[in-house]
MARLOZA-175425 format. One record per residue (C-alpha): x, y negated, z negated; residue number from 1; residue in one letter. Coordinates in steps of 0.5 Angstrom, whole numbers, plus 2048, in hexadecimal, padded with zeros to 3 digits. Example, Ala and Ser with C-alpha at 12.3 -4.5 7.8 and 13.67 -1.06 7.14 Angstrom:
R:east:north:up:i:aa
R:819:809:7F0:1:a
R:81B:802:7F2:2:s
***
This chain:
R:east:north:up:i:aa
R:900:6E0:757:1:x
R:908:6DF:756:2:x
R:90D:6E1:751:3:x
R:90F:6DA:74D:4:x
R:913:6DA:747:5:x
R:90F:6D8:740:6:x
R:913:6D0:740:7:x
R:911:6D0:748:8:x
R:909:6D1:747:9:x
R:90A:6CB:741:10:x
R:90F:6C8:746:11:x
R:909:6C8:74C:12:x
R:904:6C7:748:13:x
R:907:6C0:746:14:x
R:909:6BF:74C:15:x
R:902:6BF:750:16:x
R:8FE:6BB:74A:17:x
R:904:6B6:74A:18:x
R:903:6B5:752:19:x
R:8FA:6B7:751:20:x
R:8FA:6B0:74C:21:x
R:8FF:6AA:74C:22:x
R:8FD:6A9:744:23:x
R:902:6B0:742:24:x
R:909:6AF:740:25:x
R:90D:6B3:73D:26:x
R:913:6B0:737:27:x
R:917:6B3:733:28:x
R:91F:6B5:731:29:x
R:922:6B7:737:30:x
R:91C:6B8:73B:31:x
R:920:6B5:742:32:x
R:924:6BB:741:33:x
R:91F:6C0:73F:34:x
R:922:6C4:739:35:x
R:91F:6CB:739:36:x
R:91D:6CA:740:37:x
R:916:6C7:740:38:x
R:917:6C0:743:39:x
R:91D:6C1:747:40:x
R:91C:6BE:74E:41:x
R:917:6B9:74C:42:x
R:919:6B3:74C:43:x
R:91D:6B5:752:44:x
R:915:6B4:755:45:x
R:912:6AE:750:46:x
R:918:6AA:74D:47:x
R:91A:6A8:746:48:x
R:912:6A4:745:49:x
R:910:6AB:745:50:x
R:915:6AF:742:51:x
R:918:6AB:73C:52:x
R:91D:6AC:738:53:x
R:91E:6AA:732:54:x
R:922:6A9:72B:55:x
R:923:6AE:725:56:x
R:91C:6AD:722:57:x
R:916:6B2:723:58:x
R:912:6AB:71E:59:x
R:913:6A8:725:60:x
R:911:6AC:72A:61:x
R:90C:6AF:725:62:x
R:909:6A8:723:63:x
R:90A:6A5:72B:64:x
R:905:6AA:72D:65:x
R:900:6A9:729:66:x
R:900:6A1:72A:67:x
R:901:6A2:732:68:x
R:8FC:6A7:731:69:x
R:8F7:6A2:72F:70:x
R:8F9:69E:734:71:x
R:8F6:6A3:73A:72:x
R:8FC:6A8:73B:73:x
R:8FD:6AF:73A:74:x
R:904:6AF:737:75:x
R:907:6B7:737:76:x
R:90B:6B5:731:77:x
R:912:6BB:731:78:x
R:914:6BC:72A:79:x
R:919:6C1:72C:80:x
R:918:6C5:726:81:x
R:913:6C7:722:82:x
R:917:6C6:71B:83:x
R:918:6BF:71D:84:x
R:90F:6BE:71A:85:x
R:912:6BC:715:86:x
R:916:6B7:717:87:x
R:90F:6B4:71A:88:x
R:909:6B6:716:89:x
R:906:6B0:715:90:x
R:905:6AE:71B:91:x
R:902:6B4:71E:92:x
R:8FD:6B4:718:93:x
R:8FB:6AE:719:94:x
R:8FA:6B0:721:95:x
R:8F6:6B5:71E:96:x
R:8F2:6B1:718:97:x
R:8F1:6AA:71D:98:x
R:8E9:6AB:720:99:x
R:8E7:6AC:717:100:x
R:8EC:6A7:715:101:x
R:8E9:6A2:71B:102:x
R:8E1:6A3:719:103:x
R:8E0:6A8:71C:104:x
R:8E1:6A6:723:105:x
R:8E0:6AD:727:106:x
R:8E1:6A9:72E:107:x
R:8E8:6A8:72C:108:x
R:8EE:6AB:731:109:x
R:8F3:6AE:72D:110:x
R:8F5:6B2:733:111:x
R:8FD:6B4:730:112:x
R:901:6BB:731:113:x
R:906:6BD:72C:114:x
R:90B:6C1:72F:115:x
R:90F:6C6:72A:116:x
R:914:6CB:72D:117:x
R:913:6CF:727:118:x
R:917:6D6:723:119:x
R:91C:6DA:722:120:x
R:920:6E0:724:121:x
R:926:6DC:727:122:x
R:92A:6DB:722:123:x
R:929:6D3:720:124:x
R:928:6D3:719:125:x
R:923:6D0:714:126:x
R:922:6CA:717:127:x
R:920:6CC:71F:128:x
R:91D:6D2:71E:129:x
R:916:6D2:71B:130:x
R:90F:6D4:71E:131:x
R:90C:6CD:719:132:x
R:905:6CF:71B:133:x
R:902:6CF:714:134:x
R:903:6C7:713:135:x
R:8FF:6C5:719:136:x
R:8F9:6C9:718:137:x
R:8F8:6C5:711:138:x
R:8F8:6BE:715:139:x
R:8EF:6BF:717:140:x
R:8EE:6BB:71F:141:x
R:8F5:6BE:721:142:x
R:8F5:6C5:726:143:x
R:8FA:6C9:725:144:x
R:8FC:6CE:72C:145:x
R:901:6D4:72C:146:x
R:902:6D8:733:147:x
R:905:6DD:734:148:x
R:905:6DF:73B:149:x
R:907:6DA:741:150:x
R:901:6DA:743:151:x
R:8FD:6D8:73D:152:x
R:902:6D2:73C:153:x
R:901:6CF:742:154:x
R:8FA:6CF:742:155:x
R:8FA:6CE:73B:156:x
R:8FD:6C8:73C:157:x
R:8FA:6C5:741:158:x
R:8F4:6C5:73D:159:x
R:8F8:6C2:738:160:x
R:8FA:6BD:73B:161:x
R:8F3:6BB:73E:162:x
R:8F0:6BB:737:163:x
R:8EE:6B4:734:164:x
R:8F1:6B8:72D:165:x
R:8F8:6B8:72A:166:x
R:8FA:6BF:72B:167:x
R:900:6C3:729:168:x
R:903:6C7:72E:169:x
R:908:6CD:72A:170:x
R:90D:6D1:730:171:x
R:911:6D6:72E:172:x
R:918:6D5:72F:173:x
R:919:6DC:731:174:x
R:914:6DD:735:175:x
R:916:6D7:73B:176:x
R:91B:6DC:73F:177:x
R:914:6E1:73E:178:x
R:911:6E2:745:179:x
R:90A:6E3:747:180:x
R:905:6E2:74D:181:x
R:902:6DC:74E:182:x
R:8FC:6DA:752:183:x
R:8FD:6D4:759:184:x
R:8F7:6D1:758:185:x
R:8F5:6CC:752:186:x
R:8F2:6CF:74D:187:x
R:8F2:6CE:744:188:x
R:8F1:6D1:73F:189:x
R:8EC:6CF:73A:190:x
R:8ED:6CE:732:191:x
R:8EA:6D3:72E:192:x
R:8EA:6D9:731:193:x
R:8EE:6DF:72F:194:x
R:8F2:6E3:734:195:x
R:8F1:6EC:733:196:x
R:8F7:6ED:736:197:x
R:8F7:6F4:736:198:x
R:8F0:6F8:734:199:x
R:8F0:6FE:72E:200:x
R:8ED:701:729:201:x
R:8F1:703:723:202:x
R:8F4:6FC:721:203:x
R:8F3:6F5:722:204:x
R:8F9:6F2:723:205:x
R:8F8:6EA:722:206:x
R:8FF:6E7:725:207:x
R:902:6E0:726:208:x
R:908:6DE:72B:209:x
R:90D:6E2:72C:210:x
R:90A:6E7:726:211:x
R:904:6E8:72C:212:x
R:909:6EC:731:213:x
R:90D:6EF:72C:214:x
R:907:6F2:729:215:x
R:905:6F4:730:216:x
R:90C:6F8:731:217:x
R:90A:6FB:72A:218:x
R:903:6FD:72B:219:x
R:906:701:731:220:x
R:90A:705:72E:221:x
R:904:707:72A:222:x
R:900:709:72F:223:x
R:905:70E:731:224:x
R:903:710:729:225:x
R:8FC:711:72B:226:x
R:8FA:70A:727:227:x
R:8F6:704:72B:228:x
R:8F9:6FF:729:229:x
R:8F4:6F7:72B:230:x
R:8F8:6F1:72C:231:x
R:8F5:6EA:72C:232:x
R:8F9:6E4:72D:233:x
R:8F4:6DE:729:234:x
R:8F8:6D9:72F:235:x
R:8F6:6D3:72A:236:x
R:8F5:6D3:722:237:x
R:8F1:6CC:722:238:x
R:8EB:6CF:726:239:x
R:8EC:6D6:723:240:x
R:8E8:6DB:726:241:x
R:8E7:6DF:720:242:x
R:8E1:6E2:724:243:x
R:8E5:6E6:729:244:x
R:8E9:6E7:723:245:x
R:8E4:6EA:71F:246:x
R:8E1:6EF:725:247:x
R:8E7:6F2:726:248:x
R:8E8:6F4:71E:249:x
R:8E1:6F6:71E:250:x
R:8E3:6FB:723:251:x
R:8E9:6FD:720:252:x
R:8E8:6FD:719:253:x
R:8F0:6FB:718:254:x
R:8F3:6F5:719:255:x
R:8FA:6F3:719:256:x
R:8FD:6EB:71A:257:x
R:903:6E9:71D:258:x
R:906:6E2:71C:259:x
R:90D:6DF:71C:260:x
R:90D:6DA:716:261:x
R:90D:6DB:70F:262:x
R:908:6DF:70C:263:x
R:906:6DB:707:264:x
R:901:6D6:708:265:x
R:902:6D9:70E:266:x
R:8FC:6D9:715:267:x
R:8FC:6E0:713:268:x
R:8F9:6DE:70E:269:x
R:8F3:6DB:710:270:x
R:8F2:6DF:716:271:x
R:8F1:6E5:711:272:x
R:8ED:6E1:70D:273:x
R:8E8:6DF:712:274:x
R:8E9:6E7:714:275:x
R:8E6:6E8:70C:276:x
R:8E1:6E4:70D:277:x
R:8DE:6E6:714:278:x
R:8E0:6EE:714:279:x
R:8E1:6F0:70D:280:x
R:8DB:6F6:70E:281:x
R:8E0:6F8:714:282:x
R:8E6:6F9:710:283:x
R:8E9:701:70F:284:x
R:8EF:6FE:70C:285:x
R:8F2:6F7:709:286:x
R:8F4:6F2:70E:287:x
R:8FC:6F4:70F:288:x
R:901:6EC:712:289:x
R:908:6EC:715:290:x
R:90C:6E6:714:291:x
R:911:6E2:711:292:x
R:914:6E3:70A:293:x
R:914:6DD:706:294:x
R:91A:6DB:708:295:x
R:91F:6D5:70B:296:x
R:920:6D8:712:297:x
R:927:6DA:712:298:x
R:92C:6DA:718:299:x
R:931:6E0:71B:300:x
R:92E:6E6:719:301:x
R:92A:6E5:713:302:x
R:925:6E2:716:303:x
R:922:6E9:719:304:x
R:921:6EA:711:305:x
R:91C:6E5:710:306:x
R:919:6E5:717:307:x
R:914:6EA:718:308:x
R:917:6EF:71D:309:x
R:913:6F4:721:310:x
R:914:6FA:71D:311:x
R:910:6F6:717:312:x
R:90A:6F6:71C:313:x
R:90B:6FD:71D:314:x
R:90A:6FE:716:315:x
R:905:6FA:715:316:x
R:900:6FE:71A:317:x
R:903:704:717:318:x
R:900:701:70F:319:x
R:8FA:700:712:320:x
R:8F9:706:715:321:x
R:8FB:70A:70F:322:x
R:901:70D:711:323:x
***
């Protein structure tokens, strides 16, 4: 195991599916350089066929990918921000839709990564700062992946640079400088399958991103309090393991979620539904969420009085208690 920073796994794993498979590159705005880090180096080792820059124009890459994809590659599309979805939408939905818009044929390879640096908390703003999960998980046909450690990111996107489906891979911008062990050896991690990340028996803390260590740092200051607090990262929304989900707040019996984005309309939403669906016998108190108010993320400070903070996670797990 070594200690590699969280934009170093996303690095490695792309790095080691680009040498494993002649049919992945990488395209995006500044990809030769490596904003944030990621693709640093890279076209050092496989040349500007590989690592492609291109124009201003998320339709492009977005669009570019799709038709290579259906030509038998497997395009790593860099959006450089989450917040530039919008800019892309539909390509990416039709990405998502093309097996049904194409009479079904299942034996279709669309094998794309959608790479979004996503979140806030550095100061960028309105338009560099969203966590746009909601969007995407309305598109049926697309996956939808969020890690949180280095080592959920790289095995997360090896996997999801050999799946034969449009996946949308979410990095946390703050977390790239974040460290963690990360295996020599080969390894993935498979879709649909949520990680404890730390085991209780008070609450559940059903978390996402950069919310999941966060939620960790809060859930140890409980346990000086004497209350068990349970962390679950979903790892991925589109499969979503509600299952682990479930068992856990059947143990618990409380349950707080935790997301960035907005809370209308928000992941929290289904997740809590779906908890309301399958759990709600198991319940000893109202579901209680964490998220953005519904509001333009602003820069400067202000931006910490729309962004969720640790003390609303505090506060929640407290609402749920009781106390």
């Amino acid at each position: 195991m070594k200690e590699l920073m969280f934009a170093q796994a996303i690095n490695q794993a792309i790095d080691e599916e680009m040498a494993r498979d002649a049919t992945v590159y990488v395209i995006g705005e500044d990809v030769s350089v490596g904003l944030f880090g990621v693709t640093a180096g890279l076209i050092q080792k496989y040349g500007p066929d590989r690592i492609i820059d291109t124009p201003i124009s998320e339709t492009a890459i977005a669009g570019s990918s799709l038709g290579a994809a259906l030509a038998g590659f497997r395009p790593i599309a860099d959006l450089m921000f989450a917040d530039f979805i919008y800019v892309c939408m539909d390509e990416i939905k039709n990405a998502a839709i093309w097996h049904f818009s194409n009479c079904g044929d299942m034996d279709m390879k669309i094998p794309i990564v959608y790479r979004f640096p996503m979140g806030g908390y550095i100061h960028l703003g309105a338009d560099h700062s969203r966590a746009a999960f909601s969007p995407v998980l309305h598109l049926p046909g697309m996956k939808v992946v969020v890690p949180s450690t280095p080592y959920d990111a790289k095995g997360l996107l090896k996997t999801a640079i050999r799946d034969n489906n449009p996946v949308c891979f979410f990095e946390h911008k703050l977390l790239y400088a974040s460290s963690g062990p990360v295996p020599d050896e080969e390894y993935t991690i498979p879709f649909g399958v949520a990680d404890v990340k730390k085991e209780g028996k008070d609450v559940t803390v059903v978390a996402l991103g950069l919310m999941v260590p966060w939620s960790l740092a809060v859930a140890k200051e409980f346990e000086a309090k004497g209350v068990s607090v349970e962390v679950i990262d979903p790892r991925t929304l589109e499969p979503l393991d509600i299952d682990t989900i479930v068992a856990s707040v059947r143990k618990t019996g409380r349950v707080v979620l935790v997301e960035e984005d907005m809370l209308r309309c928000g992941t929290t939403c289904e997740i809590g539904m779906q908890i309301m669906e399958n759990a709600f016998d198991a319940l000893d108190a109202p579901i209680v969420r964490v998220g953005a108010k519904n509001f333009p993320i602003p820069g400067g400070v202000m931006e910490e009085y729309v962004l969720p903070q640790q003390k609303d996670i505090a506060a929640a797990i407290d609402k749920v208690l009781g106390r």
